[in-house]
PyMOL CGO cylinders between C-alpha atoms (Angstrom):
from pymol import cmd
from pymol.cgo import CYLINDER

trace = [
    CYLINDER, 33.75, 10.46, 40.25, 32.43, 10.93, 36.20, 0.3, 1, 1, 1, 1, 1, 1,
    CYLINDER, 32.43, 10.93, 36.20, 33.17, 13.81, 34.51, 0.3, 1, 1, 1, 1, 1, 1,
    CYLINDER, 33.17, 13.81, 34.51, 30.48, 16.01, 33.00, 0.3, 1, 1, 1, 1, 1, 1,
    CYLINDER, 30.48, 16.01, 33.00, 30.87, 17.35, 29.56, 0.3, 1, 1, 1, 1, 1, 1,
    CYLINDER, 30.87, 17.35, 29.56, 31.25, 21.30, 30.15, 0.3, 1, 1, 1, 1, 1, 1,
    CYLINDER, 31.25, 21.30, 30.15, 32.58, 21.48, 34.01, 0.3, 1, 1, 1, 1, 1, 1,
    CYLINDER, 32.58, 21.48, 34.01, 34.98, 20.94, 35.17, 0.3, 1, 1, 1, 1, 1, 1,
    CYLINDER, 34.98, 20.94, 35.17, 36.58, 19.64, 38.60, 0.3, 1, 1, 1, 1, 1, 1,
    CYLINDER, 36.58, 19.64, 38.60, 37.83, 22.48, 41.24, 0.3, 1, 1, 1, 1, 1, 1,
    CYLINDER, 37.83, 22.48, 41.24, 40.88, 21.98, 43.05, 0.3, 1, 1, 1, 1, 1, 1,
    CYLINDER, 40.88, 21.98, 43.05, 38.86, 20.73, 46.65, 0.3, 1, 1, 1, 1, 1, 1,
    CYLINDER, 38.86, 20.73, 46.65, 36.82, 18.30, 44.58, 0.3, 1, 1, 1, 1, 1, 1,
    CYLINDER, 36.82, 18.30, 44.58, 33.52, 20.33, 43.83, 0.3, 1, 1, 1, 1, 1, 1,
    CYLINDER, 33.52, 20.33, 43.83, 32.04, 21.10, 40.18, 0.3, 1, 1, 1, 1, 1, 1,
    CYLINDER, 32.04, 21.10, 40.18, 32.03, 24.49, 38.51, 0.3, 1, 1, 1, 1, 1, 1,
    CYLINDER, 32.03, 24.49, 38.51, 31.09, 25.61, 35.47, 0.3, 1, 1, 1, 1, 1, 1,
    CYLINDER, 31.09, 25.61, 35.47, 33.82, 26.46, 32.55, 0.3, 1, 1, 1, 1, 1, 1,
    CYLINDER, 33.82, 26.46, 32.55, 33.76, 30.39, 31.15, 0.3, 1, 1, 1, 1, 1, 1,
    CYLINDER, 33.76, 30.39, 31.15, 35.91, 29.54, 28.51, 0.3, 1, 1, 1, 1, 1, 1,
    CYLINDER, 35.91, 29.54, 28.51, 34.03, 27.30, 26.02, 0.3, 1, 1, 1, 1, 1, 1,
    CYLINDER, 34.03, 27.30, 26.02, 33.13, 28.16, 22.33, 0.3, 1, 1, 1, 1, 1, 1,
    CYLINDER, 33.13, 28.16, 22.33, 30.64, 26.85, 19.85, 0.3, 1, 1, 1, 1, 1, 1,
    CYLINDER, 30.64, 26.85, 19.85, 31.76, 25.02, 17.13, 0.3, 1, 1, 1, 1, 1, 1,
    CYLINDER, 31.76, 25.02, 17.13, 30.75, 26.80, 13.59, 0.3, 1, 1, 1, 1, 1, 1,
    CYLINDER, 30.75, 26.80, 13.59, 29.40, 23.74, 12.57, 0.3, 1, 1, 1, 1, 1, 1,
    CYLINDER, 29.40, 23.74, 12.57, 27.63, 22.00, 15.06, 0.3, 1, 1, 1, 1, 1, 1,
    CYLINDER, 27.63, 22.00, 15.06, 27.01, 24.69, 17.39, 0.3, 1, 1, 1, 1, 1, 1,
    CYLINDER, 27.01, 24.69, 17.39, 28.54, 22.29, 20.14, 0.3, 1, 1, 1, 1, 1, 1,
    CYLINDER, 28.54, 22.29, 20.14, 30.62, 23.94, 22.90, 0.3, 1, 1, 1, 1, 1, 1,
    CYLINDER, 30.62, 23.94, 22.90, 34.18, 22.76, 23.32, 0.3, 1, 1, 1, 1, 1, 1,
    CYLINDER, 34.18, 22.76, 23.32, 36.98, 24.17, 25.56, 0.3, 1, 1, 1, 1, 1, 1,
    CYLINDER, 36.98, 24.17, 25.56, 39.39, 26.12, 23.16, 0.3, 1, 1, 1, 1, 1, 1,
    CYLINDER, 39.39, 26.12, 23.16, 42.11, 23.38, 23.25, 0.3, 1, 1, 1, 1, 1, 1,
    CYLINDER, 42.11, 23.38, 23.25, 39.72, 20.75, 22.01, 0.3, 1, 1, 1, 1, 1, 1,
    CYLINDER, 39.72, 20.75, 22.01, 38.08, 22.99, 19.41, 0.3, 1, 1, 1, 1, 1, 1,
    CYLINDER, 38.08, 22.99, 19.41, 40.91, 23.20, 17.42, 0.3, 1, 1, 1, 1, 1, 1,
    CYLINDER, 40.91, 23.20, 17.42, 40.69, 18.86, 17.06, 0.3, 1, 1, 1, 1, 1, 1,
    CYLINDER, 40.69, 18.86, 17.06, 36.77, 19.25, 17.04, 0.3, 1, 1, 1, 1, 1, 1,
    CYLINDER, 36.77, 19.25, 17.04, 36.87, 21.60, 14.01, 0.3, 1, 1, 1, 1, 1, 1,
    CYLINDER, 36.87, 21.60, 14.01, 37.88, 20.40, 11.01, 0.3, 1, 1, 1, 1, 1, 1,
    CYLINDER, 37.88, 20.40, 11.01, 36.87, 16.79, 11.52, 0.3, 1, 1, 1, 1, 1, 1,
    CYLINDER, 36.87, 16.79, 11.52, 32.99, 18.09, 12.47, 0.3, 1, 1, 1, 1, 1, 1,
    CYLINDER, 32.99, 18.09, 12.47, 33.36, 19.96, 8.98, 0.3, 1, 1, 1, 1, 1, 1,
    CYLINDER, 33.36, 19.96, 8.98, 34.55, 16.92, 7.22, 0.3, 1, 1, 1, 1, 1, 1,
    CYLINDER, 34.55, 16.92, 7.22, 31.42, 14.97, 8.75, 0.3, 1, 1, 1, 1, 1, 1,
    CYLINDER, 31.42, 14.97, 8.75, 29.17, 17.14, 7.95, 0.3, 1, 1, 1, 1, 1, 1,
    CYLINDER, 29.17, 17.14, 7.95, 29.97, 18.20, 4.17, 0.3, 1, 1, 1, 1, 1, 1,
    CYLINDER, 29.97, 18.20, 4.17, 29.50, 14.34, 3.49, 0.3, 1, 1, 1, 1, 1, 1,
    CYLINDER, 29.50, 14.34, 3.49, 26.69, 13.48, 1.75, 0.3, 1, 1, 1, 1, 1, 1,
    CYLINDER, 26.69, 13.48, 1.75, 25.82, 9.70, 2.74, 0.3, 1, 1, 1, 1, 1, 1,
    CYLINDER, 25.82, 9.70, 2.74, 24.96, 7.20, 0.01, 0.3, 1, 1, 1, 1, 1, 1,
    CYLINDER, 24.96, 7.20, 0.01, 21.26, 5.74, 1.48, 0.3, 1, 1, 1, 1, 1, 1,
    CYLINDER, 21.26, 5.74, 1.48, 21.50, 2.71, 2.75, 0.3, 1, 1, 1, 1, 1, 1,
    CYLINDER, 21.50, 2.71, 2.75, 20.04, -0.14, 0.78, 0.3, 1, 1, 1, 1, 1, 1,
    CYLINDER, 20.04, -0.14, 0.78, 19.52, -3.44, 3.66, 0.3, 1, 1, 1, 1, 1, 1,
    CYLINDER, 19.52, -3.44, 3.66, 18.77, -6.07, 0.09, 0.3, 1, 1, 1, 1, 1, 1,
    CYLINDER, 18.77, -6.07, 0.09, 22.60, -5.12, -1.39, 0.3, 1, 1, 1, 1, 1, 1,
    CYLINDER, 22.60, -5.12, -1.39, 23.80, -5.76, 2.32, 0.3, 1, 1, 1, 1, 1, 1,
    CYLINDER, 23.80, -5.76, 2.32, 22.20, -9.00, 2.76, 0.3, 1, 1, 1, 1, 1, 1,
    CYLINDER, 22.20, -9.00, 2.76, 23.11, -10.27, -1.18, 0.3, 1, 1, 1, 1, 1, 1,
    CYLINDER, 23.11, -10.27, -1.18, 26.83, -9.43, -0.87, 0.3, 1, 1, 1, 1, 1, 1,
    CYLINDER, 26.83, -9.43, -0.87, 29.14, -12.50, -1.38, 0.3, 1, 1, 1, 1, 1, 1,
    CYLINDER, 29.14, -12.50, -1.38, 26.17, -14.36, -2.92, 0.3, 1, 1, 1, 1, 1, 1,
    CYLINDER, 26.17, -14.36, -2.92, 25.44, -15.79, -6.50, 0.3, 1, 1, 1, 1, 1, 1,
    CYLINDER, 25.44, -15.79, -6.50, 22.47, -13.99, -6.14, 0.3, 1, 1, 1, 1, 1, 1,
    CYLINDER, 22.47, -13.99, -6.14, 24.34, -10.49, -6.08, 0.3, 1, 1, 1, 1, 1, 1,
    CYLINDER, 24.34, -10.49, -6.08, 25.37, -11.25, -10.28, 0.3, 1, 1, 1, 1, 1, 1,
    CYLINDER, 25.37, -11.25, -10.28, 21.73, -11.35, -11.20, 0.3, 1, 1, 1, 1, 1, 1,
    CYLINDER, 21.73, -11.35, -11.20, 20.52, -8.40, -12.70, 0.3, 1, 1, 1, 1, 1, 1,
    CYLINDER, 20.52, -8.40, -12.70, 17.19, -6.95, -11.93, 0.3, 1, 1, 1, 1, 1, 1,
    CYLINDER, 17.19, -6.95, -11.93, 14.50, -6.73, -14.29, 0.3, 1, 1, 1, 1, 1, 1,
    CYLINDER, 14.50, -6.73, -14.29, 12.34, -3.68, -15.05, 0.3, 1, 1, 1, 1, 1, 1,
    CYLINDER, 12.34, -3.68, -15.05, 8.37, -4.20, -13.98, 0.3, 1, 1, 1, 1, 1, 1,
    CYLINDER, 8.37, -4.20, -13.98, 6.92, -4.21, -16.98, 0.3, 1, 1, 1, 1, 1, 1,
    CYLINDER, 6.92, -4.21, -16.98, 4.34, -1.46, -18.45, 0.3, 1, 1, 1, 1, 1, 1,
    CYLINDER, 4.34, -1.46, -18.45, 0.88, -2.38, -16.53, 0.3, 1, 1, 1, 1, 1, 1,
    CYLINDER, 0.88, -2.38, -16.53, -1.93, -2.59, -19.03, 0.3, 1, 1, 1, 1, 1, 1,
    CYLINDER, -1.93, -2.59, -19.03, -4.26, 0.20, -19.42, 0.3, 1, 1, 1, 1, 1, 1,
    CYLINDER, -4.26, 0.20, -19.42, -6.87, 0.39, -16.90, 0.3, 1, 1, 1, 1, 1, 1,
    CYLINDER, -6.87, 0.39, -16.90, -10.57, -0.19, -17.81, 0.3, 1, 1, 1, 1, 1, 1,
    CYLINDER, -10.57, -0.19, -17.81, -12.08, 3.24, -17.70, 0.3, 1, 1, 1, 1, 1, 1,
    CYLINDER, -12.08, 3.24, -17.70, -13.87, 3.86, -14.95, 0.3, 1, 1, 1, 1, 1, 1,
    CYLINDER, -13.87, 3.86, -14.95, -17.93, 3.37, -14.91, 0.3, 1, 1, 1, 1, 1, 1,
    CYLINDER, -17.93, 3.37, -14.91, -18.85, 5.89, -12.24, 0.3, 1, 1, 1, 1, 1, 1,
    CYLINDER, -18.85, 5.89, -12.24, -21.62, 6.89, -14.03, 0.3, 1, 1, 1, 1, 1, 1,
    CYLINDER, -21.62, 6.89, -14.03, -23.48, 3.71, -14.62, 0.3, 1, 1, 1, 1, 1, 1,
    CYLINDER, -23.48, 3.71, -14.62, -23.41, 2.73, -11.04, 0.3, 1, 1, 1, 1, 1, 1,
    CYLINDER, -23.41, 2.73, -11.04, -24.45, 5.77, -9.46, 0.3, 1, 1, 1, 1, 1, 1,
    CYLINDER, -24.45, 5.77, -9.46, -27.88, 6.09, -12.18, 0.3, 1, 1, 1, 1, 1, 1,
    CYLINDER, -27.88, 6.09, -12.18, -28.04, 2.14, -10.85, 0.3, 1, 1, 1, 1, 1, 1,
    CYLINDER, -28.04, 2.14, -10.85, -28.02, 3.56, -7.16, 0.3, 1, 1, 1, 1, 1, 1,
    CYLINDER, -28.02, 3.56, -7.16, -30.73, 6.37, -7.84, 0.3, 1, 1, 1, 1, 1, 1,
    CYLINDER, -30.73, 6.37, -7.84, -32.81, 4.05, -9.38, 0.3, 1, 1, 1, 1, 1, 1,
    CYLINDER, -32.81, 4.05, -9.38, -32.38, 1.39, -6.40, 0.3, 1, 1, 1, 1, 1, 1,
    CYLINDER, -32.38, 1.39, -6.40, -33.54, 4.67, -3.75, 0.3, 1, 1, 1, 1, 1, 1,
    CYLINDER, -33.54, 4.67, -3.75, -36.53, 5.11, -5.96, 0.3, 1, 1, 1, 1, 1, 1,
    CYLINDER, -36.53, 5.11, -5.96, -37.98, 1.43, -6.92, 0.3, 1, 1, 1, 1, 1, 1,
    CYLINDER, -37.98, 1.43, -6.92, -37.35, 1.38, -2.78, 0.3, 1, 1, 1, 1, 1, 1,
    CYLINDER, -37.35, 1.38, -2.78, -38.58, 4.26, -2.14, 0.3, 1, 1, 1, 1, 1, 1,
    CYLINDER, -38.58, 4.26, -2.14, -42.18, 3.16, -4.07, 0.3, 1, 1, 1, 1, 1, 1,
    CYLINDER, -42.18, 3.16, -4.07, -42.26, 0.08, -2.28, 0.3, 1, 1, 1, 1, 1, 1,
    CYLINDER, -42.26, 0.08, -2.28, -41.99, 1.70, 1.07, 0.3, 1, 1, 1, 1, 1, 1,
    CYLINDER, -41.99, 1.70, 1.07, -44.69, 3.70, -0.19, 0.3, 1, 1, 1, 1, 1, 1,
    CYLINDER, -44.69, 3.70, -0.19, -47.09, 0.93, -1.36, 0.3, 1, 1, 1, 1, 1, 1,
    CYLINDER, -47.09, 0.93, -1.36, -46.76, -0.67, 1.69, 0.3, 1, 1, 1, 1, 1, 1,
    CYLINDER, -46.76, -0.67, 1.69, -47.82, 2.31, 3.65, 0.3, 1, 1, 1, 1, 1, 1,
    CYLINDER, -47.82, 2.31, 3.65, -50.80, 2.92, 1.55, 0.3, 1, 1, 1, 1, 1, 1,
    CYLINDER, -50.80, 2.92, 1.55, -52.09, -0.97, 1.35, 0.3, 1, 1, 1, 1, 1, 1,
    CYLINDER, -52.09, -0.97, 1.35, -51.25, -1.06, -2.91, 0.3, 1, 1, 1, 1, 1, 1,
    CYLINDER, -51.25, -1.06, -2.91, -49.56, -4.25, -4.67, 0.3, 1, 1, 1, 1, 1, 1,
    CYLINDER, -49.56, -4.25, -4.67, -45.75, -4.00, -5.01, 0.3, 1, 1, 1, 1, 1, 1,
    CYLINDER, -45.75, -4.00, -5.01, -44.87, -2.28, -8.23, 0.3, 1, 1, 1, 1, 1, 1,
    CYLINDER, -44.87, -2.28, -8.23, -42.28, -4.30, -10.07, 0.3, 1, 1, 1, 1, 1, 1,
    CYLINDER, -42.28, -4.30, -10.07, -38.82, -4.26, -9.30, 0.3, 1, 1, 1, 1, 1, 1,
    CYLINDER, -38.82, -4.26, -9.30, -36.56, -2.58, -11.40, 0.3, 1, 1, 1, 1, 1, 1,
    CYLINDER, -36.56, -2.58, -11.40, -34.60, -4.44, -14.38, 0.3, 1, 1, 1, 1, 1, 1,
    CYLINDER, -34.60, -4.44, -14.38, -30.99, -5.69, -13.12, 0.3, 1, 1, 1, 1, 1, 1,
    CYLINDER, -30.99, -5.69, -13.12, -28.13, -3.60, -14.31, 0.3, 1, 1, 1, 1, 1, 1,
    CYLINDER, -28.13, -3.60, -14.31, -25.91, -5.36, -16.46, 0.3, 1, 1, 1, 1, 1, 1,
    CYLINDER, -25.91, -5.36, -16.46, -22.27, -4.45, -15.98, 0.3, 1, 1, 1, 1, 1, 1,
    CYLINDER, -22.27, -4.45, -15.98, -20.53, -4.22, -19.05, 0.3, 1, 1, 1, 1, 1, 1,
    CYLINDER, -20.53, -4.22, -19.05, -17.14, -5.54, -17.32, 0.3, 1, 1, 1, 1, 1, 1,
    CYLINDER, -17.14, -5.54, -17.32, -18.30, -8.75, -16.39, 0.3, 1, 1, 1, 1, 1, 1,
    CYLINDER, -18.30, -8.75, -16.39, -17.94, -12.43, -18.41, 0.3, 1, 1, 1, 1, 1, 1,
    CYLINDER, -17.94, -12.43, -18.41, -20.95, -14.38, -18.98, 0.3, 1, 1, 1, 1, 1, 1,
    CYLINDER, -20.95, -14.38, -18.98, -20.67, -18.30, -18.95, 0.3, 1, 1, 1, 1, 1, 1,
    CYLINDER, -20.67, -18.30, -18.95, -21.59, -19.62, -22.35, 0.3, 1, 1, 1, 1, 1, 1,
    CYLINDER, -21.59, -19.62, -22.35, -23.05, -22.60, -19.92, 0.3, 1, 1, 1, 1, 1, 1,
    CYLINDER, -23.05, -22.60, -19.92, -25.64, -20.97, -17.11, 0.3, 1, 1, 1, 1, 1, 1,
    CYLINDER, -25.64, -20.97, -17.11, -25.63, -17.73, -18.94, 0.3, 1, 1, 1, 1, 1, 1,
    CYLINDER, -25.63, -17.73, -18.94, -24.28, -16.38, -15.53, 0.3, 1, 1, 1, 1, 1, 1,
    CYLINDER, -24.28, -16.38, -15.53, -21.74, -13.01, -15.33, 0.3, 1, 1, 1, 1, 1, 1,
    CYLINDER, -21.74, -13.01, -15.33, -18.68, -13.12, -13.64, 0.3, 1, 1, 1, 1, 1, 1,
    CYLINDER, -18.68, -13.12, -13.64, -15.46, -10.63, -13.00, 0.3, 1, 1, 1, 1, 1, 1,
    CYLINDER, -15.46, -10.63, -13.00, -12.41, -11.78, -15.20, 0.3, 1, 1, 1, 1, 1, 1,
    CYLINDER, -12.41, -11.78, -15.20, -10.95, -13.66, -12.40, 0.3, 1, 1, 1, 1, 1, 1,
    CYLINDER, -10.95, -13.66, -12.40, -14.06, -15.56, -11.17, 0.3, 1, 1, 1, 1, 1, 1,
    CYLINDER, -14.06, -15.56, -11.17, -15.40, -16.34, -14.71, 0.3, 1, 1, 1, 1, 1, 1,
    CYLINDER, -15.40, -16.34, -14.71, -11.90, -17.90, -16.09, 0.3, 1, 1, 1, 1, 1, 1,
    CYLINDER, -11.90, -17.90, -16.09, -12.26, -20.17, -12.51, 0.3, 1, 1, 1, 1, 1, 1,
    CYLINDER, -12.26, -20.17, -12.51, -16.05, -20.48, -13.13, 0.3, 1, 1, 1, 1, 1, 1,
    CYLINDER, -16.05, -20.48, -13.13, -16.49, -21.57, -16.51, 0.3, 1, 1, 1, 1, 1, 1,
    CYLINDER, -16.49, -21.57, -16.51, -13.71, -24.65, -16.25, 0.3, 1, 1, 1, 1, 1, 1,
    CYLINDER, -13.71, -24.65, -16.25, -15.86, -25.48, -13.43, 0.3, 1, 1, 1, 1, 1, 1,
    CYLINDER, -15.86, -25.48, -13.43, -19.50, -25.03, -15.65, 0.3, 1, 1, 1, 1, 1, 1,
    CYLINDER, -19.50, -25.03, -15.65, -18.40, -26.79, -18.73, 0.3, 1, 1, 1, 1, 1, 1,
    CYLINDER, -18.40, -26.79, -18.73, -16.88, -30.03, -16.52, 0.3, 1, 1, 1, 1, 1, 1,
    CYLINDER, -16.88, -30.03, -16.52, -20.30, -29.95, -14.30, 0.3, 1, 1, 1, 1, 1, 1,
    CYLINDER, -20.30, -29.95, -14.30, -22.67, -29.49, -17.76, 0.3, 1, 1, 1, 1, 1, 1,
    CYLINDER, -22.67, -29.49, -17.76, -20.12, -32.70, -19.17, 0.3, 1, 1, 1, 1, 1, 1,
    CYLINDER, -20.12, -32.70, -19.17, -21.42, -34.35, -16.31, 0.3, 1, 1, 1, 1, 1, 1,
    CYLINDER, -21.42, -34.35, -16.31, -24.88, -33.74, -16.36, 0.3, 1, 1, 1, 1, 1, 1,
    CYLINDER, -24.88, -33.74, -16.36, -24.65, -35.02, -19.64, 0.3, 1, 1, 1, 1, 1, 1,
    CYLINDER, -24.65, -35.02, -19.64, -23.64, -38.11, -19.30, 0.3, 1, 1, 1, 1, 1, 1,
    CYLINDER, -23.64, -38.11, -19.30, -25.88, -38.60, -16.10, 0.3, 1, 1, 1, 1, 1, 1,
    CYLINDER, -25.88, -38.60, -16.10, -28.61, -37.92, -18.34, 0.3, 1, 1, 1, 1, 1, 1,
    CYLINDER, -28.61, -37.92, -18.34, -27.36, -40.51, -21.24, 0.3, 1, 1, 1, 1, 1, 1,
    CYLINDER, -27.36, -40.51, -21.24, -27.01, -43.45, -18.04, 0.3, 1, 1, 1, 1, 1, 1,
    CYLINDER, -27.01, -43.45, -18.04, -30.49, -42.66, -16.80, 0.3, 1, 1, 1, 1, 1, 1,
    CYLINDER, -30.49, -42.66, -16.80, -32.02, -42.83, -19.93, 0.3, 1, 1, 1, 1, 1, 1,
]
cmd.load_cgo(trace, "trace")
């Protein structure tokens, strides 16, 4: 038969419940008086401990040649671009309205007033080849690209000549 934690076994084999445990000052746990005495000062060693947190990379890189390398700081990120909130949302406004004229010209049977001038975002690259604007990323792809295919246009144009 198991024993349950807190009862204890009768004499003729049936469970009753023990009158004589106390709570640990620690843990609050109830322990027989006898086994207090054990329980006590190792629950108050345990839990005055403060544990280091544990870090899984120094783990894993123990007893490695990797474990001598030291880390490096991330260095300083460059300052962001300030943000141009405004610019977009005057470019959205001006969208709803140019659209908003157009629904209305339909409606009434009038020509289509012009649409509105495209917003140039100050952010962007333009290619010295196609005069097209690009995001940093794009236009340092994009303009290796332009200047080979405007090489080659060249020279098809020097053959066909």
């Amino acid at each position: 038969m198991s024993h349950i934690p807190g009862k204890e076994l009768n004499g003729n084999g049936t469970i009753a419940r023990s009158q004589d445990l106390a709570p640990c000052r620690t843990c609050g746990r109830r322990f027989a008086q006898d086994v207090l005495l054990r329980h006590d000062p190792i629950c108050r060693k345990v839990f005055n401990k403060k544990r280091k947190p544990f870090s899984s990379m120094k783990q894993r890189l123990q007893g490695t040649e990797i474990m001598t390398v030291r880390k490096q700081h991330p260095q300083k990120k460059q300052p962001e671009k300030k943000s141009n909130w405004r610019q977009h949302h005057e470019d959205f406004i001006n969208a709803i309205r140019s659209a908003k004229q157009v629904t209305k010209a339909l409606k009434e049977g009038r020509p289509l007033p012009p649409p509105p001038p495209p917003s140039i975002n100050p952010d962007y690259i333009q290619c010295p080849h196609c005069s097209r604007r690009f995001n940093e990323a794009a236009a340092e792809r994009h303009i290796k690209f332009c200047e080979e295919q405007a090489i080659r246009r060249a020279f098809a144009a020097k053959t066909t000549r």
